[in-house]
FILOLUM-206329 format. One record per residue (C-alpha): x, y, z; chain. Coordinates in nm, 3 decimals, decimal comma. Example, Ala and Ser with C-alpha at 12.3 -4.5 7.8 and 13.67 -1.06 7.14 Angstrom:
2
+---------+---------+---------+-----+
!      c1 !      c2 !      c3 ! mol !
+---------+---------+---------+-----+
!   1,230 !  -0,450 !   0,780 !   A !
!   1,367 !  -0,106 !   0,714 !   A !
+---------+---------+---------+-----+
***
This chain:
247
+---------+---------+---------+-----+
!      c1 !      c2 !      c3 ! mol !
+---------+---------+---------+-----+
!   9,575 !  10,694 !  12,430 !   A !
!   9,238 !  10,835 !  12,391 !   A !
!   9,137 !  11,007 !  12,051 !   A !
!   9,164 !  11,360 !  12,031 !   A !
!   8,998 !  11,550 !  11,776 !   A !
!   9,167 !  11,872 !  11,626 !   A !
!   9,078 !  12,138 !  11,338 !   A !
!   9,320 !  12,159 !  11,101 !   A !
!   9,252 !  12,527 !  11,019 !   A !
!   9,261 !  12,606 !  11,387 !   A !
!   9,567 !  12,437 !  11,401 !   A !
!   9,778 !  12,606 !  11,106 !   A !
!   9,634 !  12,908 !  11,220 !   A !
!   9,746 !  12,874 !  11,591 !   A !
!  10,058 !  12,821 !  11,413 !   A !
!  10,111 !  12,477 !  11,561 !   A !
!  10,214 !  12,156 !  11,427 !   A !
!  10,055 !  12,013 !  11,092 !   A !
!   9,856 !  11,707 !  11,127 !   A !
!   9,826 !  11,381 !  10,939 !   A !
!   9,633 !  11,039 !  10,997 !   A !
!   9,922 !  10,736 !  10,995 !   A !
!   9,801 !  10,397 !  10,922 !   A !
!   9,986 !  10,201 !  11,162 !   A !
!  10,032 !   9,840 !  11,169 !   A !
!  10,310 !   9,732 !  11,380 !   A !
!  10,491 !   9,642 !  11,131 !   A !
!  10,843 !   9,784 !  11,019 !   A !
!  10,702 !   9,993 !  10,725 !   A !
!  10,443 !  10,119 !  10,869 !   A !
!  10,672 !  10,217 !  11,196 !   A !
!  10,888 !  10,408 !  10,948 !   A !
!  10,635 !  10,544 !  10,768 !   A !
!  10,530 !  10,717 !  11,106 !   A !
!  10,909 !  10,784 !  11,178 !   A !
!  10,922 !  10,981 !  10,907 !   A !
!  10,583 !  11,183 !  10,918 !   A !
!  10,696 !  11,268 !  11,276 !   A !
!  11,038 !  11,408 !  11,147 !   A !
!  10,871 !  11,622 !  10,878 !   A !
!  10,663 !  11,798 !  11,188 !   A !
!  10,358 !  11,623 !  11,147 !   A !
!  10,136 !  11,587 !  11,482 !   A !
!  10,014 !  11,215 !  11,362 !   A !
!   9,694 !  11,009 !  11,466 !   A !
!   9,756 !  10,668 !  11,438 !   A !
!   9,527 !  10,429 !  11,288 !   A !
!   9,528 !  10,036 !  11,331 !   A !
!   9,263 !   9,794 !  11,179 !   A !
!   9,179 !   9,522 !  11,387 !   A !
!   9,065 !   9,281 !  11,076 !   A !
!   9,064 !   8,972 !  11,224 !   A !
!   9,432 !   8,867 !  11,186 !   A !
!   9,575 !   8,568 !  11,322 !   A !
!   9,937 !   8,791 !  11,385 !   A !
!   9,751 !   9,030 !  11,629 !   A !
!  10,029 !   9,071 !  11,848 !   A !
!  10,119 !   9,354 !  11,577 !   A !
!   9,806 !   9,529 !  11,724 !   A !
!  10,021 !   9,558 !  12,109 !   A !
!  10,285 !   9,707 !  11,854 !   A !
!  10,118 !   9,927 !  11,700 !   A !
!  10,067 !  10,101 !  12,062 !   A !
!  10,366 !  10,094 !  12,163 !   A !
!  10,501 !  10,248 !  11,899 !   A !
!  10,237 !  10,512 !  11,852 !   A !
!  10,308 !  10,575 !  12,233 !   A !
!  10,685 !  10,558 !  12,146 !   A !
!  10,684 !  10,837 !  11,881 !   A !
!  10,413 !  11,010 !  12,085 !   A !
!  10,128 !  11,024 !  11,839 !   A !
!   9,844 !  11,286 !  11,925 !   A !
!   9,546 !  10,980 !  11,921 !   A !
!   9,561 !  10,602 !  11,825 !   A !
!   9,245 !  10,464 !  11,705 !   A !
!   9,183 !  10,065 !  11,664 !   A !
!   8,900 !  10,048 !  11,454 !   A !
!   8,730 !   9,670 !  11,414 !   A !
!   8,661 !   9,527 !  11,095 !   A !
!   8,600 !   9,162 !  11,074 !   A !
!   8,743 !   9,081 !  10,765 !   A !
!   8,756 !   8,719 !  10,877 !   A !
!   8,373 !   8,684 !  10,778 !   A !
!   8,527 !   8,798 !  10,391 !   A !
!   8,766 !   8,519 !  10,412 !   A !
!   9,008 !   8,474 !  10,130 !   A !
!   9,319 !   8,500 !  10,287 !   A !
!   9,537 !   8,281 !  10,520 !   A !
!   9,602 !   8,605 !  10,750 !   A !
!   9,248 !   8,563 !  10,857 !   A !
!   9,120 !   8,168 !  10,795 !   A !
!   9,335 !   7,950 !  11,018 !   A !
!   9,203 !   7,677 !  10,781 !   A !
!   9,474 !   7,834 !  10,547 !   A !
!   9,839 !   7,742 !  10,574 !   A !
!  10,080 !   8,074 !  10,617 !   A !
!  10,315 !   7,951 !  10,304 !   A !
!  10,692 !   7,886 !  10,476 !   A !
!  10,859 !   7,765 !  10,144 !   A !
!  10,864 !   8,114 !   9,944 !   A !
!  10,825 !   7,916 !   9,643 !   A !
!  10,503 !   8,005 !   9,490 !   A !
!  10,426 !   8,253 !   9,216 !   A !
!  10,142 !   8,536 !   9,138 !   A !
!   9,983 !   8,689 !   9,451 !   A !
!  10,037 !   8,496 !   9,758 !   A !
!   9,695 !   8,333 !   9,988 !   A !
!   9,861 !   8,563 !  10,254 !   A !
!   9,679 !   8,878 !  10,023 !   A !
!   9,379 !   9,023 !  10,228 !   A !
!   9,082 !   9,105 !   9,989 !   A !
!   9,099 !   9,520 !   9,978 !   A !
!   9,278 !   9,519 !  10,281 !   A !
!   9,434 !   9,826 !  10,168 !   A !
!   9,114 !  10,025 !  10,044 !   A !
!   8,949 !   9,917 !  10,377 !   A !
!   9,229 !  10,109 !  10,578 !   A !
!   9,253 !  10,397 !  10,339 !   A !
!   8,897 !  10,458 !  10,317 !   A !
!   8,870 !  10,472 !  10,732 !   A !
!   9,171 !  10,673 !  10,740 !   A !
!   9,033 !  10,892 !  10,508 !   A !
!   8,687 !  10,899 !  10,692 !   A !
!   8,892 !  11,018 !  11,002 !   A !
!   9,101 !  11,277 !  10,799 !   A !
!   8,790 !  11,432 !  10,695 !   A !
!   8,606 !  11,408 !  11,015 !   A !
!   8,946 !  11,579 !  11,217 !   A !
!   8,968 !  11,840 !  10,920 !   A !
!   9,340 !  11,705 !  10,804 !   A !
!   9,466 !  11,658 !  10,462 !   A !
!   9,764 !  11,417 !  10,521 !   A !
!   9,704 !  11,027 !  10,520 !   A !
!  10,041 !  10,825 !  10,551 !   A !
!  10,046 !  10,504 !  10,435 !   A !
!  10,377 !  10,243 !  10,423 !   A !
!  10,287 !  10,058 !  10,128 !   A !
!  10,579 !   9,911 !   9,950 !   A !
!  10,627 !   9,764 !   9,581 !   A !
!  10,977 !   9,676 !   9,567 !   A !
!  11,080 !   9,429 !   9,834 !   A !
!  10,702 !   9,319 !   9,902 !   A !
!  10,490 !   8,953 !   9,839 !   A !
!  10,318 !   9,102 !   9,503 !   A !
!   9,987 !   9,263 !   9,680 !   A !
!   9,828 !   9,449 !   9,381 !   A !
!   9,730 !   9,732 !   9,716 !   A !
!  10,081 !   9,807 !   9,721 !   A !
!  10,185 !   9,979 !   9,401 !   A !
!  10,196 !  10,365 !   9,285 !   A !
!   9,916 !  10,307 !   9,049 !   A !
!   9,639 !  10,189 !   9,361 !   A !
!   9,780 !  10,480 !   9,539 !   A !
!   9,736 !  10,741 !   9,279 !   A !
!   9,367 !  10,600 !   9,206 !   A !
!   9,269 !  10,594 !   9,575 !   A !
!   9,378 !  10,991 !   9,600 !   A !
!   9,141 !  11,059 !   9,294 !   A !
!   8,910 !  10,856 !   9,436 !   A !
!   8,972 !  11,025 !   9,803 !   A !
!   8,918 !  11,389 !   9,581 !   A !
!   8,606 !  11,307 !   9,430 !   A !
!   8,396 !  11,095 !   9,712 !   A !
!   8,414 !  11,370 !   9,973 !   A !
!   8,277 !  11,686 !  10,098 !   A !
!   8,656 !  11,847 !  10,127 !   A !
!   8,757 !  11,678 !   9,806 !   A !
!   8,477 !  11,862 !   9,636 !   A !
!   8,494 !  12,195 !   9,856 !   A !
!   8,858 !  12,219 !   9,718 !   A !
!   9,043 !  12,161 !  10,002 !   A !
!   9,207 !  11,784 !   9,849 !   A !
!   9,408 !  11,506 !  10,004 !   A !
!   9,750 !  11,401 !   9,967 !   A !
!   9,790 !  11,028 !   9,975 !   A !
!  10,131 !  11,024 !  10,142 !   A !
!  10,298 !  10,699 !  10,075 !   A !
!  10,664 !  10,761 !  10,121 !   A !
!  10,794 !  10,404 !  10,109 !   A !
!  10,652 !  10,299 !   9,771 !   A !
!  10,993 !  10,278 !   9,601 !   A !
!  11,253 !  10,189 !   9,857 !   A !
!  11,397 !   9,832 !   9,951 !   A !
!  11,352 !   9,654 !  10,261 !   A !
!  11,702 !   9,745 !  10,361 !   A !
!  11,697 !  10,126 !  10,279 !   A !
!  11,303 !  10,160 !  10,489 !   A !
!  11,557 !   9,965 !  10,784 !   A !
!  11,799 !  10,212 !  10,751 !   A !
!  11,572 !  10,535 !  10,729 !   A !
!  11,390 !  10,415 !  11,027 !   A !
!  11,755 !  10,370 !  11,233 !   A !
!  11,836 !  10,709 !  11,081 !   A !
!  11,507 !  10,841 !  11,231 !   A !
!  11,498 !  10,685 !  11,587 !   A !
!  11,305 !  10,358 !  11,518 !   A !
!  11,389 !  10,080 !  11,737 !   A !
!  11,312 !   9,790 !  11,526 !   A !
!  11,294 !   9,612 !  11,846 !   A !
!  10,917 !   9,733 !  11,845 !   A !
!  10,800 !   9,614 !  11,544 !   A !
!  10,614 !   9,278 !  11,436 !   A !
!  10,655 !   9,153 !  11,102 !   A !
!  10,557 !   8,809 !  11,114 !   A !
!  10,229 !   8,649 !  10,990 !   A !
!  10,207 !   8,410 !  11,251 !   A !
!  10,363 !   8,558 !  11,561 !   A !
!  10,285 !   8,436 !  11,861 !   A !
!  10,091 !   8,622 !  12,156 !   A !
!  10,432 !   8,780 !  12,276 !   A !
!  10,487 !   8,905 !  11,908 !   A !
!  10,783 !   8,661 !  11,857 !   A !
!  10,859 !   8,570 !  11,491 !   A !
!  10,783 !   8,209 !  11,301 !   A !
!  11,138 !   8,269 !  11,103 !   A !
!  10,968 !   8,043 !  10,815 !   A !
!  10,682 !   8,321 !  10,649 !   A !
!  10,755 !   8,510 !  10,356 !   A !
!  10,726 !   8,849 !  10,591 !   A !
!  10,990 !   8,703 !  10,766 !   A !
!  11,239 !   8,603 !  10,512 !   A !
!  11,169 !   8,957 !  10,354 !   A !
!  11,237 !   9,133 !  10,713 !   A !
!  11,539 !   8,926 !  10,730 !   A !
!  11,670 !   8,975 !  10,469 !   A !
!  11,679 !   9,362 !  10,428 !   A !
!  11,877 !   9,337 !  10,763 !   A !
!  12,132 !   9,175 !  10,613 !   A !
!  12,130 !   9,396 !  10,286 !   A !
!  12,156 !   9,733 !  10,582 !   A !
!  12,375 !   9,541 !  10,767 !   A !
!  12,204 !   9,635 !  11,051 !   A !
!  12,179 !   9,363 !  11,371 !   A !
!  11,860 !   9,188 !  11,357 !   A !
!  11,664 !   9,259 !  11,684 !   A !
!  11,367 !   8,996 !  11,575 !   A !
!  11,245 !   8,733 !  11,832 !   A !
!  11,213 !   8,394 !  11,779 !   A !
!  10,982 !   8,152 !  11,880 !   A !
!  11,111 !   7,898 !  12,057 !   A !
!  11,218 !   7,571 !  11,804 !   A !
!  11,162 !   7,819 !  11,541 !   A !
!  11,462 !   7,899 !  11,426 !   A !
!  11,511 !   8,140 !  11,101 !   A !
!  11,520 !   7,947 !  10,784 !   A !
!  11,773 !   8,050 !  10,474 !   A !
!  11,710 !   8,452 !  10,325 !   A !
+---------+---------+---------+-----+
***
């Protein structure tokens, strides 16, 4: 889908839809993140960062399911977060951890992945006169990523208020992260509720081309997990000789 620009003045005047940027992964937060901005009437341009990740098949997903909850744009927008380094997501000289045994914040943490996509989102909001940016960050059943918690998003919408021209003109942004404080098995079952097919999503942190799942990565054990916990069937794919290790 190509971008398309729209004012949102002209749009709340016109008396159409409001609008929102939606960071979208591919992943199942982010998918219900959009879910849910689409239920509340929000006409949503999707926005992926392509930062180098060795899991890009979440990229394909992120497309399909912009196309699937029929998003107004979706943007890819390249930043090569691999020259950074610092994380195993982006140096294949890195292990992805399978054991889920390790304490503090994981090597699988991307250096201000989070303020990265925020700030672009936010540079889009501006530039398509919007005030919504949806975000699916998580702090309850999550690997420990310091991006993910109330506090980061609080600062980032002061931050967001004070570093632009509409922030400063009065007309703010909401930082809409409507996730923050569920589990992994209630964001399953509000996406069901809300017409995700789960099917869509990629989780994993090393998926392969065809977006099938390792079954060994923390994302994965997390994923799995909250399936169980919504007792909800499981529609992950496996790669073959990979099959799911314990919850």
């Amino acid at each position: 889908m190509s971008p398309v620009a729209e004012s949102g003045t002209a749009a709340h005047a016109s008396g159409r839809e409001r609008s929102a940027v939606v960071l979208l992964s591919g992943g199942l937060d982010s998918a219900t993140c959009l879910a849910l901005a689409r239920a509340e009437g929000y006409r949503c341009h999707t926005l992926s960062l392509d930062y180098g990740q060795r899991h890009r098949a979440e990229l394909k997903a992120a497309e399909g399911l912009a196309q699937a909850f029929g998003a107004a744009s979706h943007r890819v927008i390249r930043v090569d977060l691999g020259a950074i380094g610092g994380s195993a997501l982006t140096d294949p000289a890195l292990a992805i951890p399978e054991t889920g045994a390790a304490s503090g914040i994981p090597v699988t943490y991307v250096p201000a992945r989070n303020t990265i996509m925020l700030s672009l989102a936010l540079g889009l909001a501006e530039a398509l006169d919007l005030r919504s940016i949806f975000i699916g960050a998580n702090a309850v059943d999550y690997s420990g990523y310091p991006d993910c918690r109330p506090a980061f998003i609080d600062a980032f919408q002061d931050l967001a208020n004070l570093a632009t021209r509409a922030g400063i003109e009065g007309h703010g942004f909401e930082i809409r992260a409507p996730l923050i404080a569920m589990s992994k098995a209630e964001i399953i079952r509000v996406g069901a509720a809300h017409g995700l097919d789960h099917a869509l999503t990629v989780s994993c942190y090393q998926a392969d081309t065809e977006g099938r799942a390792c079954g060994s990565c923390d994302s994965c054990r997390i994923r799995r997990a909250g399936f169980a916990d919504a007792e909800i069937p499981d529609p992950t794919r496996y790669q073959p000789g990979r099959a799911p290790g314990p919850v």
